[in-house]
C-alpha positions in Angstrom: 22.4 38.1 -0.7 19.9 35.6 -1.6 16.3 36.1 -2.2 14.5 34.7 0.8 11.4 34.0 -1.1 13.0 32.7 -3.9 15.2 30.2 -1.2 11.6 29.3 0.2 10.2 28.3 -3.1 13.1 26.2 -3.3 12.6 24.5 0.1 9.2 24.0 -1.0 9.9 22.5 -4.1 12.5 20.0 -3.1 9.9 18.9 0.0 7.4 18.2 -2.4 9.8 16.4 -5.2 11.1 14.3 -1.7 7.3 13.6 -1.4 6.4 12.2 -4.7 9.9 10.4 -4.2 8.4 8.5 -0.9 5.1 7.9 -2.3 6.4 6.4 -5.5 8.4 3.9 -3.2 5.8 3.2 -1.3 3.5 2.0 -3.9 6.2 0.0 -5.2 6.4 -1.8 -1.9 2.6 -3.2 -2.5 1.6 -2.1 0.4 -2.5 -2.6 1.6 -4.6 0.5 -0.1 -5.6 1.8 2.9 -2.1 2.0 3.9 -1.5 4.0 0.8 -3.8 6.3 0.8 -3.6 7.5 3.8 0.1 8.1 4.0 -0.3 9.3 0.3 -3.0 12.7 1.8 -1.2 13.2 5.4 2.0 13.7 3.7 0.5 16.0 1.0 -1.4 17.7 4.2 1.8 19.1 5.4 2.9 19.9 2.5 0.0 22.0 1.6 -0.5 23.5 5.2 -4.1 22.0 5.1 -5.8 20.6 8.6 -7.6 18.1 6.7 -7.2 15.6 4.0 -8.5 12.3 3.0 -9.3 10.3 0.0 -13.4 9.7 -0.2 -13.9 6.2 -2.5 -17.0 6.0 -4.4 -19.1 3.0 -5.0 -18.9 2.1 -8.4 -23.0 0.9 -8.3 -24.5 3.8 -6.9 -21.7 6.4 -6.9 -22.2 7.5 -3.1 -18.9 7.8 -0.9 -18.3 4.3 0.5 -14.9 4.9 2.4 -12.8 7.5 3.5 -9.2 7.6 4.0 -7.9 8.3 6.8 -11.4 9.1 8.8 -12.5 12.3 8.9 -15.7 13.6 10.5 -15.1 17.0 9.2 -14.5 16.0 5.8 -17.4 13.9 5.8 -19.7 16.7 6.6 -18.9 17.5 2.8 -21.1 14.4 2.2 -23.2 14.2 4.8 -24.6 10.5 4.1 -26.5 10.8 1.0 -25.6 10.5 -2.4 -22.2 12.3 -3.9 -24.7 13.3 -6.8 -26.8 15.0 -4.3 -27.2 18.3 -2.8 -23.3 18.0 -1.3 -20.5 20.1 -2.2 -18.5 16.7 -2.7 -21.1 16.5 -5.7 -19.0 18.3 -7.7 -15.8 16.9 -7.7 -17.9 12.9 -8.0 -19.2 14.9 -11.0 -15.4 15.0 -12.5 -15.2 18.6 -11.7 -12.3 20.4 -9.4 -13.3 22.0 -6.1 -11.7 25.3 -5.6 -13.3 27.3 -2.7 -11.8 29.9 -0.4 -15.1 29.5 2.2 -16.7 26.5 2.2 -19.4 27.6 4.4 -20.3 30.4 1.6 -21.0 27.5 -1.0 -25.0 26.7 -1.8 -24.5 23.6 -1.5 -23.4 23.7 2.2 -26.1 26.6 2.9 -29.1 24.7 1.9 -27.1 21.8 3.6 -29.5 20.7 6.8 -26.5 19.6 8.2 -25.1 22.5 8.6 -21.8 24.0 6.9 -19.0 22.0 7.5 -16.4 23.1 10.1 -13.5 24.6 7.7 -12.7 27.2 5.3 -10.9 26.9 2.0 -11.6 23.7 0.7 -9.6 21.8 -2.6 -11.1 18.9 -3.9 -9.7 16.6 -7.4 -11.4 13.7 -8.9 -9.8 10.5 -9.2 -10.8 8.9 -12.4 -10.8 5.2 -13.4 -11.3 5.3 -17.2 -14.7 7.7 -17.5 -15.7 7.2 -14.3 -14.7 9.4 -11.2 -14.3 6.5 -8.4 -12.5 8.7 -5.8 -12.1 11.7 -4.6 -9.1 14.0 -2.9 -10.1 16.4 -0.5 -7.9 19.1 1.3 -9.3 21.9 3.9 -7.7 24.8 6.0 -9.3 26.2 8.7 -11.4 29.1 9.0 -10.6 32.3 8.2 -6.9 30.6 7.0 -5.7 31.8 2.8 -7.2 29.6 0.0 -5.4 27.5 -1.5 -3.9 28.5 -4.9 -2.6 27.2 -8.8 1.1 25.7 -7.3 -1.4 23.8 -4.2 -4.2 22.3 -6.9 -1.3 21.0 -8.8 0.2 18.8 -6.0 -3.2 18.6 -5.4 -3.6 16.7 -8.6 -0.5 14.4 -8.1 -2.0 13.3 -5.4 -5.3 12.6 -7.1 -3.0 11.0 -9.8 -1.1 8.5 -7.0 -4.7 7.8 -5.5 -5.7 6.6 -9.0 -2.4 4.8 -9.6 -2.6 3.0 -6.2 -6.2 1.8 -6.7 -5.7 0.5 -9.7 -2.7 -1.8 -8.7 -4.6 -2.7 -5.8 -7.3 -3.7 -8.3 -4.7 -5.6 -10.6 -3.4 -7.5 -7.7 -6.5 -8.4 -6.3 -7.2 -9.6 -9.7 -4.0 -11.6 -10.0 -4.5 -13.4 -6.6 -7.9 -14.7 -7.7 -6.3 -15.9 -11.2 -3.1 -17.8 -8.9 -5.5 -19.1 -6.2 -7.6 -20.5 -9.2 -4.7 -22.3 -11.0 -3.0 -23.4 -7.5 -6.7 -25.0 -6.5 -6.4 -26.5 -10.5 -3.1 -27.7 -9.7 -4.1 -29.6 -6.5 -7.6 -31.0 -7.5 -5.1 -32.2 -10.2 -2.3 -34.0 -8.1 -5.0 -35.2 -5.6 -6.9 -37.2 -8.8 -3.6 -38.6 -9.7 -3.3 -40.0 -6.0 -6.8 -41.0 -6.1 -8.8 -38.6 -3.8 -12.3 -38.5 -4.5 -14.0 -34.6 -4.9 -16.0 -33.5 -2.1 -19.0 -33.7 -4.5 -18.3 -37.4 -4.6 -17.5 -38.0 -1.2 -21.5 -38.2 0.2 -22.7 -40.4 -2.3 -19.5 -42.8 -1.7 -20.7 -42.8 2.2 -23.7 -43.8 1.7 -23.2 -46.7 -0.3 -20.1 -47.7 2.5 -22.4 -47.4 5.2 -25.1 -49.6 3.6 -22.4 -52.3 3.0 -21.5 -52.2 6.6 -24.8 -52.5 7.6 -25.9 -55.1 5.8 -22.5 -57.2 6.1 -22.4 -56.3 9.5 -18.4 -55.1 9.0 -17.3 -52.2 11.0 -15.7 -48.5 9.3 -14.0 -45.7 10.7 -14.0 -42.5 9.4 -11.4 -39.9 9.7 -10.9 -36.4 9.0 -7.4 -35.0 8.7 -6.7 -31.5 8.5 -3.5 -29.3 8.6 -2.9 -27.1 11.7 -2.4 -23.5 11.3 -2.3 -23.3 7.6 -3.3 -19.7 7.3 -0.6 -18.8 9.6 1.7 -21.0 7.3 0.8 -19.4 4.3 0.8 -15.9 5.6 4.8 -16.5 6.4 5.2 -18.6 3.5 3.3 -17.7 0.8 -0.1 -19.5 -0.7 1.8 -21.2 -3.4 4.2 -22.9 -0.7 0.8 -23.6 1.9 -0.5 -25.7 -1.8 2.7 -27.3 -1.7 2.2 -28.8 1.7 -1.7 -30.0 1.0 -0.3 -32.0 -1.7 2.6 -33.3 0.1 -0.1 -34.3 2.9 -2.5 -36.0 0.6 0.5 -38.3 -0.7 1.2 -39.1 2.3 -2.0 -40.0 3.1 -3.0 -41.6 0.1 -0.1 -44.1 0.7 -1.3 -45.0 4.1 -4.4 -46.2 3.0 -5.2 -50.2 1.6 -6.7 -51.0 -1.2 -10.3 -51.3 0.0 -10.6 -47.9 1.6 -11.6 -44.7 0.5 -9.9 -41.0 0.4 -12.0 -37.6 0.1 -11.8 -33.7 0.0 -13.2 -32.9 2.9 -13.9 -28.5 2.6 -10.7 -26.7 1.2 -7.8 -28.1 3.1 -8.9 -30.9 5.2 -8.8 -34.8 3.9 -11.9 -37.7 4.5 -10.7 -41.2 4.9 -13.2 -44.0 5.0 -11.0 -47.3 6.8 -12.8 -50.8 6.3 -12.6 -53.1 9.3 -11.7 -50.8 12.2 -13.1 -50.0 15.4 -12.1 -47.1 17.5 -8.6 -48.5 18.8 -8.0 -49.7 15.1 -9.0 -46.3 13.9 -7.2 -44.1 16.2 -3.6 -46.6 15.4 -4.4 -45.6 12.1 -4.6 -42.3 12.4 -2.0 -41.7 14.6 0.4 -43.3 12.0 -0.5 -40.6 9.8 0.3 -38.2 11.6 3.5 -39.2 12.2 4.0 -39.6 8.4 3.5 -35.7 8.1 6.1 -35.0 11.3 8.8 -37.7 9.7 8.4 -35.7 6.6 9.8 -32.8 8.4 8.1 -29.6 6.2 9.2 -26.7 8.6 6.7 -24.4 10.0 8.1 -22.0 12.2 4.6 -20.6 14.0 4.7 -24.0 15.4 6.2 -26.0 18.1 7.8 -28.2 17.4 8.3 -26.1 13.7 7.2 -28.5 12.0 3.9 -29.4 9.6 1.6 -31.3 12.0 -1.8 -32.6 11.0 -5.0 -33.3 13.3 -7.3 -36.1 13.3 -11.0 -36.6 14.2 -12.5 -40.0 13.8 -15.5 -41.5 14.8 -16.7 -45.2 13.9 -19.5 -47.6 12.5 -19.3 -50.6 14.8 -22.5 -53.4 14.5 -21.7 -55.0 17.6 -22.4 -51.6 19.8 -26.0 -50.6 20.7 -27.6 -48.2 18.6 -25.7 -48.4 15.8 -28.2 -49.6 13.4 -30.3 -45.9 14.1 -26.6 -44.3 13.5 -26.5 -42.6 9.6 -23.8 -41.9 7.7 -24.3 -38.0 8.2 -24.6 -38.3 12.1 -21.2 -40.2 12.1 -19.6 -38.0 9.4 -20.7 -35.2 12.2 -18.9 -36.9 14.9 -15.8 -37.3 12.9 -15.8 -33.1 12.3 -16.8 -32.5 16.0 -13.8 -34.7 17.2 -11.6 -32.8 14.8 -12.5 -29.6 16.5 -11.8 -31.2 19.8 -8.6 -32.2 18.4 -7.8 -28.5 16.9 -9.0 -27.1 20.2 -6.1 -29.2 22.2 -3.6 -27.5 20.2 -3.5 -29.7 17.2 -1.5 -32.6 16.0 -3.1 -34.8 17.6 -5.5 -37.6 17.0 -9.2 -37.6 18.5 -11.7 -41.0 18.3 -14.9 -40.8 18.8 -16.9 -43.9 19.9 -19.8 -45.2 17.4 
């Protein structure tokens, strides 16, 4: 006959090896942190017949709880707002030390806590150390009145803590790694845009002012006209950031080869384009852009959160014209404003499409 103790020891042990099992998967999945965490303490919760669990993150400036994961009002009372290396009980495990109690209410630190005890019984706490500092913290608790946890608990207790640590730090390697890719894929376009001739944003103020004095004082109308891609986030949220980079660049060539000689082509923000056209009023201006914009349809980049699912663009122009009143009191900043405000309009209407407005 087999030992029933000895059969639930086994159940137990293969529950928490198919635990570790799921949580080393889904840190491999690079899931969010949040997402981690809290599946990472509500399947250890079960497991170690707590009511509670959550993982408190410390600020690494001041070294007070910043976030907890999942929320947990009751847990919280171990911290009750001020600083972990306060009068809390949390104080000790933010000081690197395990928390072992079978009353939490019985601790000093929750006695001389104005607060109040908090509303549980055996608590189990490990720190969660990156290098020689302790930037988290994993709490369990059990009710009342309920058994305190023991040796074979604190040490799944402490894989936890050890998957909490693991998990922040990829988190913190990728966050790391998307800054360094965004930086070389920004490198790559300010690159590709020079070679097609686009002026920096820096650069694009100065060159306005010295167009609009020419047209003033020769008396020759401009346009300008701000083109931006539609739903780009959504694009590289389906796509990926390195494929959303490919499409700014495939749009600047295409605007860059729509433009003559004698006009001028800007960054305009991160991912929108500033064309200054010599010699066009508003129906001039809006031919021109709307000939852009079917350059970017005929090139036929598929985006499937749009309709048609293609890459579209937007225009907003707005124009310098002598001949109309009040255009000598118009400045290049007040027209560069219209331009962005007739882009909104244009976004606003569902984008790719092309709004002019008048000078």
């Amino acid at each position: 006959m087999v030992d029933p103790t000895s059969e639930e020891q086994g159940q137990r042990l293969a529950a928490r090896l198919r635990f570790l099992h799921d949580m080393a998967t889904l840190l491999a999945g690079s899931r969010p942190l949040a997402e981690v965490l809290r599946a990472c303490v509500e399947g250890a919760k079960g497991l170690l017949r707590a009511e509670h669990a959550a993982v408190v993150l410390f600020d690494p400036a001041t070294g007070w709880p910043a976030e907890i994961h999942p929320p947990s009002a009751v847990l919280e009372q171990l911290a009750p707002g001020q600083p972990a290396g306060g009068g809390a009980l949390l104080a000790r495990v933010a000081q690197g030390r395990v928390l072992l109690s079978a009353n939490a209410a019985a601790e000093p630190e929750c006695a001389a806590d104005p607060g109040g005890p908090p509303a549980v019984g055996p608590v189990l706490g490990i720190p969660v150390r990156r290098g020689e500092r302790v930037a988290a913290a994993v709490l369990f608790a059990r009710r009342a009145g309920a058994a305190a946890f023991g040796e074979h608990d604190r040490s799944l207790a402490e894989a936890v803590a050890a998957l909490a640590s693991l998990a922040t730090r990829m988190a913190s390697w990728r966050e790391e790694l998307d800054e360094r890719a965004q930086s070389r894929a920004t490198l790559v376009i300010n690159d590709a845009m020079r070679l097609l001739g686009i002026g920096s944003r820096r650069g694009l103020e100065p060159e306005l002012a010295q167009f609009h004095e020419e047209a003033r004082r020769k008396r020759v109308p401009y346009g300008i006209l701000i083109v931006d891609v539609d739903q780009l986030g959504a694009y590289n949220d389906r796509y990926g950031r390195s494929a959303g980079d490919g499409v700014l660049s495939t749009v600047a060539r295409l605007l860059a080869t729509a433009v003559r000689a004698e006009d001028r082509i800007f960054r305009y923000g991160q991912v929108a384009v500033a064309l200054f056209l010599w010699r066009l009023r508003a129906a001039g201006l809006a031919t021109a852009a709307e000939r852009m914009r079917r350059l970017v349809i005929a090139e036929g980049m598929e985006h499937r959160d749009r309709a048609p699912p293609l890459v579209t663009v937007s225009a907003g122009g707005a124009v310098f014209d002598p001949a109309s009143a009040g255009a000598d009191a118009l400045t290049q900043g007040e027209l560069l404003h219209k331009a962005d405000d007739a882009l909104r309009r244009a976004k606003r209407g569902g984008g790719n499409r092309v709004v002019v407005s008048g000078g």
